[in-house]
C-alpha positions as a LaTeX table, in Angstrom:
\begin{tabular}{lrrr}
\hline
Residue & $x$ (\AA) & $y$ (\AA) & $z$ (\AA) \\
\hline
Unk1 & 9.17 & $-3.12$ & $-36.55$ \\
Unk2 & 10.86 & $-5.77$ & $-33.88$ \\
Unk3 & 14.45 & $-6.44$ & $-34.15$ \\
Unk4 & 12.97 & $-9.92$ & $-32.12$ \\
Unk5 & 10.80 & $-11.91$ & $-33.74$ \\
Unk6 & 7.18 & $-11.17$ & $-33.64$ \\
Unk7 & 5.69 & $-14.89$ & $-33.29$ \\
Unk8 & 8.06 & $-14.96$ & $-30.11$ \\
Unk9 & 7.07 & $-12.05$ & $-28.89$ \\
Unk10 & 3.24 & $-12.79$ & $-29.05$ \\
Unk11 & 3.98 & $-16.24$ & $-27.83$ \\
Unk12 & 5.95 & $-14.73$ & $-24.48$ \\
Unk13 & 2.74 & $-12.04$ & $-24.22$ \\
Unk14 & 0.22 & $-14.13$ & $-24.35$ \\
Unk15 & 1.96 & $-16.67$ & $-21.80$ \\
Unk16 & 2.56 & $-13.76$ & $-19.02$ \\
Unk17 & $-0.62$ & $-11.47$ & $-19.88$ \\
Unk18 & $-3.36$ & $-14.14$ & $-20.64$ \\
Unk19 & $-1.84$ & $-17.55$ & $-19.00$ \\
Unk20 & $-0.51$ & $-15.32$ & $-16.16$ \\
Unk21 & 3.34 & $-17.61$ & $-15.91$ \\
Unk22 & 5.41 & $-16.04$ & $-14.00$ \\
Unk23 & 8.59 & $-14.45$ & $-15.12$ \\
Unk24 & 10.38 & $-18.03$ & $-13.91$ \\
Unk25 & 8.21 & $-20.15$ & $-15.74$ \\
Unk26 & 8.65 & $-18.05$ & $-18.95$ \\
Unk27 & 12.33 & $-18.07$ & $-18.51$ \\
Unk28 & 12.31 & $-21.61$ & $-18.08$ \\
Unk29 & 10.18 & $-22.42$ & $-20.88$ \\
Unk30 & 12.05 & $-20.04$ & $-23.05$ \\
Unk31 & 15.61 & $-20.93$ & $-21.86$ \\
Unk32 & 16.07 & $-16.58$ & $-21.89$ \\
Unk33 & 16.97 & $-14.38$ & $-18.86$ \\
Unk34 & 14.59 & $-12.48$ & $-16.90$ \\
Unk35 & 15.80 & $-9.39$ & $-18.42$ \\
Unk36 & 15.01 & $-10.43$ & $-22.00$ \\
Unk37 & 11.64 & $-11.00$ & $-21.17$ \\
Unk38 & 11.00 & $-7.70$ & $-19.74$ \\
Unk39 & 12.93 & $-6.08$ & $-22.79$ \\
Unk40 & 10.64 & $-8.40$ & $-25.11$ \\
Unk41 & 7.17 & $-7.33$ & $-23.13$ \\
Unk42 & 8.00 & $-3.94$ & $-23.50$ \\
Unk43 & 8.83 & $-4.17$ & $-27.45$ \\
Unk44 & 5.78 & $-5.64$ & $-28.06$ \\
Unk45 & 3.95 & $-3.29$ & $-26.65$ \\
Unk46 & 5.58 & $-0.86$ & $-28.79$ \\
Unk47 & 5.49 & $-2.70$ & $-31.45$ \\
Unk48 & 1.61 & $-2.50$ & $-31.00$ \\
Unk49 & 1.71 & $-6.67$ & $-31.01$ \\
Unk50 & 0.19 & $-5.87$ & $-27.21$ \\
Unk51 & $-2.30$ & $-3.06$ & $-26.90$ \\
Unk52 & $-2.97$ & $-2.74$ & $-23.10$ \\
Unk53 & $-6.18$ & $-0.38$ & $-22.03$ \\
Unk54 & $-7.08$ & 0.43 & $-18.56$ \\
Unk55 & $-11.27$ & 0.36 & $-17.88$ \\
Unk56 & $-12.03$ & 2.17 & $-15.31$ \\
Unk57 & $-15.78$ & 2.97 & $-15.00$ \\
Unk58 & $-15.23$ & 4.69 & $-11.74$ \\
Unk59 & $-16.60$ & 8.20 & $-11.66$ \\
Unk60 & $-15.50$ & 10.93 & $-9.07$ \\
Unk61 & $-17.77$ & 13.44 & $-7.21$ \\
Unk62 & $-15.92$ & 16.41 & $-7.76$ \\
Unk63 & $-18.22$ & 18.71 & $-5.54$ \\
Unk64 & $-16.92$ & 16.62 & $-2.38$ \\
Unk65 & $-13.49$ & 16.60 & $-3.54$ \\
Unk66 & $-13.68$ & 20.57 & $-3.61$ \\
Unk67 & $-15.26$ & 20.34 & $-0.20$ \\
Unk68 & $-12.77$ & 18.12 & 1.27 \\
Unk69 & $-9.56$ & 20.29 & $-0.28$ \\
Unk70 & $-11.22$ & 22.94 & 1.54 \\
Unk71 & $-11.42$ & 21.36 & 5.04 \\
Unk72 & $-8.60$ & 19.01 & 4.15 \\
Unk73 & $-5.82$ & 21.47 & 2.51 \\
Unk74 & $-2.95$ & 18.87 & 2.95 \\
Unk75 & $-4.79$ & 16.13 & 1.47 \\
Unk76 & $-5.55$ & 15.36 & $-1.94$ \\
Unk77 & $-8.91$ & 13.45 & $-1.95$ \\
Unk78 & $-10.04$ & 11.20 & $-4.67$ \\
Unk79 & $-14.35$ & 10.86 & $-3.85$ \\
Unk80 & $-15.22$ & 7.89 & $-6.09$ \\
Unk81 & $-18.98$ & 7.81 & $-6.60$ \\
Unk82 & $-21.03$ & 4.58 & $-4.64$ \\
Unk83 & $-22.06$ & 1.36 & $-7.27$ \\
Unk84 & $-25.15$ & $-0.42$ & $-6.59$ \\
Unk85 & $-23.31$ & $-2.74$ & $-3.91$ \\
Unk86 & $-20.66$ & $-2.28$ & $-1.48$ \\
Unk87 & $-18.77$ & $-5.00$ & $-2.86$ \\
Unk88 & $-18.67$ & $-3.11$ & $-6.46$ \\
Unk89 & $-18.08$ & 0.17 & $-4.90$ \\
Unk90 & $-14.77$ & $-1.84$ & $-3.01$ \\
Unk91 & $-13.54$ & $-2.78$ & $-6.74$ \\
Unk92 & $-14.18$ & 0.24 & $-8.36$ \\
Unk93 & $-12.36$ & 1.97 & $-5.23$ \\
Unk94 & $-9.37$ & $-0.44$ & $-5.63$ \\
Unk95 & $-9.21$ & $-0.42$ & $-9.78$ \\
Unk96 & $-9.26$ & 3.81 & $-9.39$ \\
Unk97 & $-6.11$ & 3.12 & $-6.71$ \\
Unk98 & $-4.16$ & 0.24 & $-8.71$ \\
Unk99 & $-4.55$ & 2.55 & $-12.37$ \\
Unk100 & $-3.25$ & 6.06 & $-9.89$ \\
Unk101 & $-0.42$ & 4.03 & $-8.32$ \\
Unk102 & 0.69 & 2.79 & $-11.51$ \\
Unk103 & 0.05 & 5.92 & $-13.53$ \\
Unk104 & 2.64 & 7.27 & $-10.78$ \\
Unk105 & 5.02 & 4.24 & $-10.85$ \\
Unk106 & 5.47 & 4.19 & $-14.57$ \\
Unk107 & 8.35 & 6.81 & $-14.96$ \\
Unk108 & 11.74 & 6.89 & $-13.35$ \\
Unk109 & 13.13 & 4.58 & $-10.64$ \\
Unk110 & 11.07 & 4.39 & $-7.81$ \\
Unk111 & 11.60 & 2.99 & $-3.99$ \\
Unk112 & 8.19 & 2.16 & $-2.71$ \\
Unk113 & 6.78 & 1.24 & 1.19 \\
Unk114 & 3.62 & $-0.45$ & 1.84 \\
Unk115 & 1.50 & $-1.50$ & 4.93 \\
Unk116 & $-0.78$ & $-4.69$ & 4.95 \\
Unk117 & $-4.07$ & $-5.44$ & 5.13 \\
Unk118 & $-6.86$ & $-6.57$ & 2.40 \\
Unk119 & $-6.76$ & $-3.05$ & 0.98 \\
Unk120 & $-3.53$ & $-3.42$ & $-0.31$ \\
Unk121 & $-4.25$ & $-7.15$ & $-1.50$ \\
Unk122 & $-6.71$ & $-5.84$ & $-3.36$ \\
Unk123 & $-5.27$ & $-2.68$ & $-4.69$ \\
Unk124 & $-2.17$ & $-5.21$ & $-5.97$ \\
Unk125 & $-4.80$ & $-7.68$ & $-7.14$ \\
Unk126 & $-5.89$ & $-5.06$ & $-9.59$ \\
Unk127 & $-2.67$ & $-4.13$ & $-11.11$ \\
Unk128 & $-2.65$ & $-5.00$ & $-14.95$ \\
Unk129 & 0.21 & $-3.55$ & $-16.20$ \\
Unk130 & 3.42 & $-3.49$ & $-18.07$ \\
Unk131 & 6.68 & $-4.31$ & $-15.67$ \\
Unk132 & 7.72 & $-2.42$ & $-13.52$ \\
Unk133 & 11.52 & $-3.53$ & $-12.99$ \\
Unk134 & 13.08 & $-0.23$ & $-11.92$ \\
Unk135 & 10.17 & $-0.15$ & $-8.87$ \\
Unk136 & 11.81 & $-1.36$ & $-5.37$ \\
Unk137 & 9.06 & $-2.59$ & $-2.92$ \\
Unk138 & 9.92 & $-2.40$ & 1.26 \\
Unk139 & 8.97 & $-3.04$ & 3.82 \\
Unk140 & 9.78 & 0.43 & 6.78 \\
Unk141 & 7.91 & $-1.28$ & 9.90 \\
Unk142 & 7.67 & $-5.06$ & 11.07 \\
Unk143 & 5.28 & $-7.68$ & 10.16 \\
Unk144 & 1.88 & $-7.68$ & 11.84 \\
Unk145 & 2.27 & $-11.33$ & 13.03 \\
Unk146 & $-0.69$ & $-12.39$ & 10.97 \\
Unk147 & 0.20 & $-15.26$ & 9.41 \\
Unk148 & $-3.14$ & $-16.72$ & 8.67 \\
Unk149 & $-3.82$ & $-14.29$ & 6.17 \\
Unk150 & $-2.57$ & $-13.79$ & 2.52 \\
Unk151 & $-2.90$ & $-10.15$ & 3.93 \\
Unk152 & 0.20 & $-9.94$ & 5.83 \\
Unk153 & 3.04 & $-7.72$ & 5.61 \\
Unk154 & 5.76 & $-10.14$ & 3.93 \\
Unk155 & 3.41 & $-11.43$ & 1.22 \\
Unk156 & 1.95 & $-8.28$ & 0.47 \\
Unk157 & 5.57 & $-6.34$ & $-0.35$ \\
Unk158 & 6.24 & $-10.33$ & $-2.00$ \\
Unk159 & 2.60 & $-9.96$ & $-3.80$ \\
Unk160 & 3.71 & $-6.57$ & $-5.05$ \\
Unk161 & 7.12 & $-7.10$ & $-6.54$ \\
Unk162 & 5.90 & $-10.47$ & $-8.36$ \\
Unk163 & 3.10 & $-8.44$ & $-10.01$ \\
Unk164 & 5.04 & $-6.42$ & $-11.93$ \\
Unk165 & 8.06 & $-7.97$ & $-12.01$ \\
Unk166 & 10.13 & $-5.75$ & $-9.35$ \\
Unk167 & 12.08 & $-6.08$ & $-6.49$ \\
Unk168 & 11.68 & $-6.31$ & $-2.66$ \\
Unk169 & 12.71 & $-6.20$ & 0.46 \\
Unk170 & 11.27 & $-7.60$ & 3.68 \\
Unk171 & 12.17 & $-6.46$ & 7.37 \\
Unk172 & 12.14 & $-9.81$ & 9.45 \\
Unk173 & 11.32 & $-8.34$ & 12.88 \\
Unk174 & 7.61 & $-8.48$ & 14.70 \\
Unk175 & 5.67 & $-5.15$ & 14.66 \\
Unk176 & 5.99 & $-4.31$ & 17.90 \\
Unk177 & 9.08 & $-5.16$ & 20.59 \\
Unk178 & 8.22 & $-3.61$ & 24.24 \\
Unk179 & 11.50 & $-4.20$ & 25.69 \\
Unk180 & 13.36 & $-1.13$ & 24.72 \\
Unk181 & 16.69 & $-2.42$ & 25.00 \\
Unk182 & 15.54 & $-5.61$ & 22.61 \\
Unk183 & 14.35 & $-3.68$ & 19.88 \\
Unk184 & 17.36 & $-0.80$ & 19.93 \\
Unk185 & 19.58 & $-3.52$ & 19.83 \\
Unk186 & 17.40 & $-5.48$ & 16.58 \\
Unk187 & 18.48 & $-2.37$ & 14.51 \\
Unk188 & 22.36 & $-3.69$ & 14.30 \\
Unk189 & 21.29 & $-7.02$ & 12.65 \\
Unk190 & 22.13 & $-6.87$ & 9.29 \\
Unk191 & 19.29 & $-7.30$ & 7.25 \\
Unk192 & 17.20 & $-5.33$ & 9.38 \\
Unk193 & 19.44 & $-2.71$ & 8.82 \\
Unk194 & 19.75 & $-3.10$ & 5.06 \\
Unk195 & 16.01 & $-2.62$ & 4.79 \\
Unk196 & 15.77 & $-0.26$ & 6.78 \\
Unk197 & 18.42 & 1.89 & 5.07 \\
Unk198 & 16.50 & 1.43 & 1.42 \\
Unk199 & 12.87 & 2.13 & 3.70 \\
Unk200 & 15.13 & 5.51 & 4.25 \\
Unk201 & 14.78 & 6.60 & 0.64 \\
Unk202 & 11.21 & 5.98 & $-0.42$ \\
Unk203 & 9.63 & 8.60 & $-2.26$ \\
Unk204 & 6.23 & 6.60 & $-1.89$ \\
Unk205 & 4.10 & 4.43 & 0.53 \\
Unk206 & 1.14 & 2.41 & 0.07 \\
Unk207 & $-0.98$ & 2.33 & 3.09 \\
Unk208 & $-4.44$ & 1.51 & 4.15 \\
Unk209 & $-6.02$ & 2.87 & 7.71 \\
Unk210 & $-6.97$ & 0.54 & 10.69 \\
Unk211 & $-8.40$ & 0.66 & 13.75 \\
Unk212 & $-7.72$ & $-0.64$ & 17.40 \\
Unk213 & $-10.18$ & $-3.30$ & 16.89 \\
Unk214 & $-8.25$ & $-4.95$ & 13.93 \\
Unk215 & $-4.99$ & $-4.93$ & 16.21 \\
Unk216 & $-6.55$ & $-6.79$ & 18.84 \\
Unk217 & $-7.66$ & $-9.11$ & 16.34 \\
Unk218 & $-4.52$ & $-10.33$ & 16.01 \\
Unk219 & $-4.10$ & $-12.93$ & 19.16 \\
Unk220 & $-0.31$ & $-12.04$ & 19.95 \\
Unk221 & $-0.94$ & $-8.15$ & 20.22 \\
Unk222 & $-3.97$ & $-8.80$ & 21.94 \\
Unk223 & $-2.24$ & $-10.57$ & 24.78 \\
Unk224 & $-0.03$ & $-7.57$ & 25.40 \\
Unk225 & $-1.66$ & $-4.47$ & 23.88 \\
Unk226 & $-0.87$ & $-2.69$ & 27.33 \\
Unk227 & 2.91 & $-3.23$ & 26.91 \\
Unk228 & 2.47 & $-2.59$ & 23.62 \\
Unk229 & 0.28 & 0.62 & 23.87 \\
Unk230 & 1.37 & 1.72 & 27.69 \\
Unk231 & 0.86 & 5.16 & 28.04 \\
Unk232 & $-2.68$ & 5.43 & 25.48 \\
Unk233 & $-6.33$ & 4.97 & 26.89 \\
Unk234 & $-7.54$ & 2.61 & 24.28 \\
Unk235 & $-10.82$ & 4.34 & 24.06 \\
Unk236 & $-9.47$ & 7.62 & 22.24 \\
Unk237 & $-7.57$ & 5.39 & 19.52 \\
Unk238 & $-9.53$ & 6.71 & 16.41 \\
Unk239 & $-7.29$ & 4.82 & 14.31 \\
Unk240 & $-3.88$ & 3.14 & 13.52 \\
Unk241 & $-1.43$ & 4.04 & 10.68 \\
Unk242 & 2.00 & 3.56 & 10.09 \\
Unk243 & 1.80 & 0.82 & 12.85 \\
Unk244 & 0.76 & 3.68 & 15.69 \\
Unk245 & $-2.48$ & 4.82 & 17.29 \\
Unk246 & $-4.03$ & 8.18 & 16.57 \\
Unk247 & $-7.06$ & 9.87 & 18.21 \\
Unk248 & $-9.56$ & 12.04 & 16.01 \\
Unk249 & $-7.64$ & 15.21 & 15.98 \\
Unk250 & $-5.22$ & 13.45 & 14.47 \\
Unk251 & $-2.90$ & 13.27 & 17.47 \\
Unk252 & $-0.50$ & 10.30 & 17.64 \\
Unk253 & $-1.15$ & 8.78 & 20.86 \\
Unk254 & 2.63 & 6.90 & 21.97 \\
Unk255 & 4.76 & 9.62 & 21.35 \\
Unk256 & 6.64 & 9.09 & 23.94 \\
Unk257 & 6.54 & 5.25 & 23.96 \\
Unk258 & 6.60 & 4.28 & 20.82 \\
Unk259 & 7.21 & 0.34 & 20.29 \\
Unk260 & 7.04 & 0.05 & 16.58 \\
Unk261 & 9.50 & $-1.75$ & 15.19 \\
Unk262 & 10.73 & 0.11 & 12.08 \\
Unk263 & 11.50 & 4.10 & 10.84 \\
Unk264 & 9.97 & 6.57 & 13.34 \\
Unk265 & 7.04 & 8.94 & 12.63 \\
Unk266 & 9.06 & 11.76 & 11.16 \\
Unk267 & 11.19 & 9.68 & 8.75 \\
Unk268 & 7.42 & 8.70 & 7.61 \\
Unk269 & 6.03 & 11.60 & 7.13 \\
Unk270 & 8.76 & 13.08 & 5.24 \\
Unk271 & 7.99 & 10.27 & 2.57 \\
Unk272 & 7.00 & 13.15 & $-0.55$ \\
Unk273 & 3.50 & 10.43 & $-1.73$ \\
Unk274 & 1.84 & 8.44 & 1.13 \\
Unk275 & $-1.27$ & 6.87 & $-1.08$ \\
Unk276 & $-3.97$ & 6.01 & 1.26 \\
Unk277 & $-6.52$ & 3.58 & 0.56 \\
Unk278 & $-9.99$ & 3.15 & 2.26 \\
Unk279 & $-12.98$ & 0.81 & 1.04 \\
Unk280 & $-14.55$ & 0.44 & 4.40 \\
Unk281 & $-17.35$ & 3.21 & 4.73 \\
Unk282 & $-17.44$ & 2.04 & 8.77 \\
Unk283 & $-13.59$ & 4.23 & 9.28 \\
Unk284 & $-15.01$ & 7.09 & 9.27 \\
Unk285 & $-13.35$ & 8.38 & 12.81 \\
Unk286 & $-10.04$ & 6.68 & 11.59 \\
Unk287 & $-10.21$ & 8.69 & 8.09 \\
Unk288 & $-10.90$ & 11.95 & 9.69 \\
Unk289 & $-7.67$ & 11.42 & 12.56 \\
Unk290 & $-5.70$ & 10.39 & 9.32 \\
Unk291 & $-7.12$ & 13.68 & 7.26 \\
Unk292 & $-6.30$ & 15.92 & 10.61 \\
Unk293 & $-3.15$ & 14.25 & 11.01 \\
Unk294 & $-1.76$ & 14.71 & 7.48 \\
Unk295 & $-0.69$ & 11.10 & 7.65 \\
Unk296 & $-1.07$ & 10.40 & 3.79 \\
Unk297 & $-0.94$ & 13.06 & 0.87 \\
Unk298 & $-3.44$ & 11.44 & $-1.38$ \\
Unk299 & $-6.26$ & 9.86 & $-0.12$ \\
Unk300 & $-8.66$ & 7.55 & $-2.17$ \\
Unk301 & $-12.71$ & 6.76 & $-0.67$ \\
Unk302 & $-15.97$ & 6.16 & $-1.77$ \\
Unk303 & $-18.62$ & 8.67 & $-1.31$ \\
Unk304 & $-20.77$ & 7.11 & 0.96 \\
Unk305 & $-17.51$ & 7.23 & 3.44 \\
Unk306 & $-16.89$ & 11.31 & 2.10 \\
Unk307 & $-20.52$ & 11.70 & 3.80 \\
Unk308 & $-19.87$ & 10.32 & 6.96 \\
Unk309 & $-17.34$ & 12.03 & 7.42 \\
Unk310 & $-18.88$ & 15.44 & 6.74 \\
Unk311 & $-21.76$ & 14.13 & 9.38 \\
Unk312 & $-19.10$ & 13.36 & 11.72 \\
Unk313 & $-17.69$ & 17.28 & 11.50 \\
Unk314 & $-20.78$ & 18.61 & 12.21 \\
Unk315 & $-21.58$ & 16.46 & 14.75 \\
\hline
\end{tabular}
């Protein structure tokens, strides 16, 4: 039984699960802290006054998966079988995502990165879940400057946190700096430092894959991609992750002039669970750099994409 009273504790449910308040709202229409809400959500869901179920209708392809562990060792591939439409293969992709990343997220403290990009608004948009309050969202490279878009990198780490009740931390620098002595010299300001210290122990990023074309998208990078990007031939850019360029091999392309704003390669890659996301059957050369590359661990796709990509390697 509840030591709190049941009728409150259905009452605070039904207001954040079915009326979707926000933790501030409750607390202000409950006069009670933050923390007693998220002790009361979680007693009611023991006390079986909440019952939550996660749907998923997605179903795998587990004959690609085998093939892609065998040309993809480093990469664990999650093949989730085409819907009637692209649009309901996109959900199903992002509910399979949202139900892994929480399935992972549930237990012990964790200190999570994530990129931008409508991938990850969606993936967030289909959380359902209890809080998460010991889960630390960051920011570990700059914002992509697109401010038009509910897709950008503040609101999606703000997005994040909000949906299941966690913190987060932004990093208020642009993506990219090409003056050298600029950006070097960014890294002593405080807060970028603080963030960047917490980026520093992540055990897990969020990330989708882009390409060249959705950089250039972006007016401000546009202008100065070959400041930005000085030392790459455009045309070999397969894809972008992690804020750099990569050609098909898997090769990151600005090695040696790297203008990212944020925690070098390295530091990335030495993240233990890089979750990557990708709904878009049209990134196929950018999936198979990011597969060569070993840029994420676990990788999530439909099976349309999973075919392209094998018509790609024998091409």
């Amino acid at each position: 039984m509840p030591t709190t009273d049941p009728n409150l504790l259905a009452q605070i449910s039904e207001d954040y699960y079915l009326n979707k308040l926000s933790f501030g709202d409750i607390s202000t229409k409950y006069k009670i802290s933050r923390y007693l809400i998220n002790k009361y959500l979680n007693e009611a869901v023991k006390a079986g006054i909440v019952k939550i179920e996660i749907a998923s209708t997605a179903n795998r392809n587990s004959q690609l998966e085998q093939v892609f562990k065998e040309k993809f060792p480093n990469t664990t591939c999650y093949i989730i079988q085409d819907d009637t439409t692209t649009t309901a293969t996109s959900e199903l992709i992002s509910n399979y995502a949202a139900n892994l990343v929480i399935k992972h997220l549930s237990h012990d403290s964790h200190t999570v990165g994530m990129t931008w990009g409508d991938t990850m608004y969606s993936l967030i948009d289909s959380i359902t879940s209890n809080p998460l309050d010991h889960v630390k969202f960051t920011q570990f490279v700059g914002e992509n400057m697109k401010y038009n878009s509910t897709a950008g990198s503040v609101r999606i780490v703000e997005r994040a946190a909000k949906k299941v009740a966690g913190e987060f931390l932004t990093l208020p620098a642009p993506l990219y700096l090409s003056n050298d002595d600029v950006r070097n010299g960014l890294y002593e300001a405080v807060a970028i430092k603080q963030t960047l210290e917490t980026a520093k122990t992540m055990d897990t990023i969020l990330t989708g894959l882009g390409t060249i074309a959705s950089l250039e998208s972006i007016s401000i990078w546009n202008q100065n991609i070959n400041k930005l990007f000085p030392d790459v031939k455009l045309g070999e850019v397969a894809g972008m992750v992690y804020g750099r360029p990569y050609d098909i091999q898997g090769n990151i392309l600005n090695v040696g002039s790297d203008k990212v704003v944020g925690l070098d390669m390295n530091t990335i890659l030495a993240v233990p669970k890089r979750v990557g996301v990708v709904r878009s059957k049209s990134k196929a050369k950018a999936t198979i750099g990011a597969l060569r590359g070993s840029f994420v661990t676990d990788l999530i796709m439909s099976e349309s994409l999973a075919y392209r990509i094998l018509n790609e390697e024998q091409a």
